[in-house]
N, C-alpha and C positions, 0 to 999 in steps of 0.2 A: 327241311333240307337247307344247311348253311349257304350262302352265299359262296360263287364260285369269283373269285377275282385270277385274272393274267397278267403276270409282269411281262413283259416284252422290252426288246430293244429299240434300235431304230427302225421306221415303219420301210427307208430307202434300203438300208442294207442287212438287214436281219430274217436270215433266210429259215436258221431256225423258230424263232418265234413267229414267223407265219405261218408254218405249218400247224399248228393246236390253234391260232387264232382262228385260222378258214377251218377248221373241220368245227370248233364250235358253232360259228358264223352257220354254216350251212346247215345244221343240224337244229339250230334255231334254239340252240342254249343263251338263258341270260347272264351276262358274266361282268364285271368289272374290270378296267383297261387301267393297268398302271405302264406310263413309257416310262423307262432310263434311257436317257444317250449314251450310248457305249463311248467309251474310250475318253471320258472326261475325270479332271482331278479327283472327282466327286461318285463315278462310278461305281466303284470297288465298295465305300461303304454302303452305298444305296441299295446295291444287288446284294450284302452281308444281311440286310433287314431281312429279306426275303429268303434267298437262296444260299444251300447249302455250299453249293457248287462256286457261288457268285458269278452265274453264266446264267443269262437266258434262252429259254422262258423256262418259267416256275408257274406252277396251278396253285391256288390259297384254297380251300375247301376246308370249313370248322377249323379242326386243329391239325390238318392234313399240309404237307408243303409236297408236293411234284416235280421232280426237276426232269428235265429230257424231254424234249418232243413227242416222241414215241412212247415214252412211258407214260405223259399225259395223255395222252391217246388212247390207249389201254386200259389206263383208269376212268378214263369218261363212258370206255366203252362197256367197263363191267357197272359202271354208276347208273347209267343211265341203255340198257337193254334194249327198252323199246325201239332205241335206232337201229339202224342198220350200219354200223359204223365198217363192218367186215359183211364180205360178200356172204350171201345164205348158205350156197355151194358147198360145199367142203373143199372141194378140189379148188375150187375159185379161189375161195378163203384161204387155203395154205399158199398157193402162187402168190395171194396180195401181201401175205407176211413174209414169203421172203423176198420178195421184190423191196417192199418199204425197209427191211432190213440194211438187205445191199443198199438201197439208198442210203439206208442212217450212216454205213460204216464205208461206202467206199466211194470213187471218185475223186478221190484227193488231187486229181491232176485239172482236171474242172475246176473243184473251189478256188483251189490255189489260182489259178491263169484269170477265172471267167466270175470273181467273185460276187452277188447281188450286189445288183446298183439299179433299183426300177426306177430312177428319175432320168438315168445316163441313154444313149445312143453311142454306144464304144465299137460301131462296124467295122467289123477286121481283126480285132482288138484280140488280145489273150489264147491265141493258135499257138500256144506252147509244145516243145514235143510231151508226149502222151495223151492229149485235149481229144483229138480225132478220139481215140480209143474210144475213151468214157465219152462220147458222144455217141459213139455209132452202139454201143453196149446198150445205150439209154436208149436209143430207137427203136433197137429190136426188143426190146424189154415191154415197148408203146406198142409195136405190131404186134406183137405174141400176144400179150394180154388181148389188144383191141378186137382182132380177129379169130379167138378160140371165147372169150368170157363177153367180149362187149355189144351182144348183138342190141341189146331191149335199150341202148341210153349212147351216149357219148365220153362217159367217162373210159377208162379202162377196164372195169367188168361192166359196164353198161351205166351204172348207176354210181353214185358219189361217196366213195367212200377212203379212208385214211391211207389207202395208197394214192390217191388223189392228189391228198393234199401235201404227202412226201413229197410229191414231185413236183408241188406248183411251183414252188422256188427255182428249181430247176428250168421251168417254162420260160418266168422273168429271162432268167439268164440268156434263152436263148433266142428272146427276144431283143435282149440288150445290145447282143453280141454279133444280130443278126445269122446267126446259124443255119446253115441250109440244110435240107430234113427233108425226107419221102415222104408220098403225098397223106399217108397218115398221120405219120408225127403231126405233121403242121395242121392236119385237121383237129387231130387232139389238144396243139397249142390254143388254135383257137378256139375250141371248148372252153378249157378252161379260162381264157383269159374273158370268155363271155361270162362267168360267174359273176355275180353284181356285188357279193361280197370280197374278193381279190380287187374290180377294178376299186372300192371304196379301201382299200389297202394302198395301190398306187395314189391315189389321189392325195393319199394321206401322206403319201411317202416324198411323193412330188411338194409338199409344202413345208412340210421339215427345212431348219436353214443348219443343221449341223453339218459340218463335211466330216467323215474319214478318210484321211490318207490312203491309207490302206485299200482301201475298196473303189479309190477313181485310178485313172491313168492319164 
């Protein structure tokens, strides 16, 4: 089996490449860490080596390049079976797909206001009009799952899998943001924020010295 390598962004603001990074982490793939810091002179070629897109993250596997979150996802999940990367259920397994979906493609009122910053404390911050919406959307999406699939674990169907980690980015966020949330949501934030491989993400992210504009206030 080739060797898996990750391109990734920055560890503070790069919400898509943690998502493939923690479902590896968890799942206890060995993989290789390449960072770019976004948004520097130097960027644009560096993610040309790698990615088609020149957006991270990109999965390397042999002669395989990955690009998309989700798509890597998918592909680790046909590569390597014996996990449980999708709920067993059927019925489970279709709600985690399209839940992680709506996560890939929607909220643009969120990214845009509330964008990942896991080093930041921004309370108050980014209550744009439309934010409420896709915030209360994303709660019921935690209650519904939690309370019909999550009895046997803490995640959203019980157990840890690539809806999980769609939404960890999200979690940051509403941590950053301070967000107020029913007494589930905040129980599942802090599920996940007890993964030991997410807090080894902040930590990492917390020690970075690049800033982006873009992503403080």
């Amino acid at each position: 089996m080739s060797e898996l390598t990750l391109v990734i962004g920055n560890k503070t603001y790069s919400s898509w490449s943690l998502r493939p990074w923690l479902a590896m982490k968890q799942f206890g793939l060995e993989f290789q860490e390449i960072r770019i810091p976004l948004y520097t002179p130097e960027a644009g070629s560096q993610l040309s080596q790698y990615s088609p897109s020149r957006k991270v993250p990109v999965l390397l596997h042999g002669n395989q390049k990955i690009w998309d979150s989700l798509a890597i996802c998918e592909y680790l999940a046909e590569e390597f079976p014996h996990f449980n990367w999708w709920p067993e259920d059927k019925t489970a397994r279709t709600i985690a797909r399209c839940i992680s979906a709506e996560m890939h493609s929607g909220f643009q009122k969120l990214r845009q206001n509330m964008p990942m910053n896991c080093r930041a404390k921004l309370l108050g911050k980014g209550m744009a009009l439309g934010v409420q919406k896709d915030i209360d959307r994303i709660a019921t999406i935690w209650r519904d799952c939690r309370e019909k699939f999550g009895i046997d674990g803490d995640m959203l169907f019980g157990q840890f899998t690539i809806a999980d980690a769609m939404f960890a980015p999200v979690v940051l966020r509403f941590v950053t943001y301070n967000v107020q949330l029913d007494h589930i949501s905040k129980n599942y934030v802090e599920a996940i924020l007890a993964i030991p491989a997410l807090q080894e993400w902040i930590t990492a992210g917390k020690a970075e010295q690049e800033v982006i504009s873009a992503y403080e206030f």
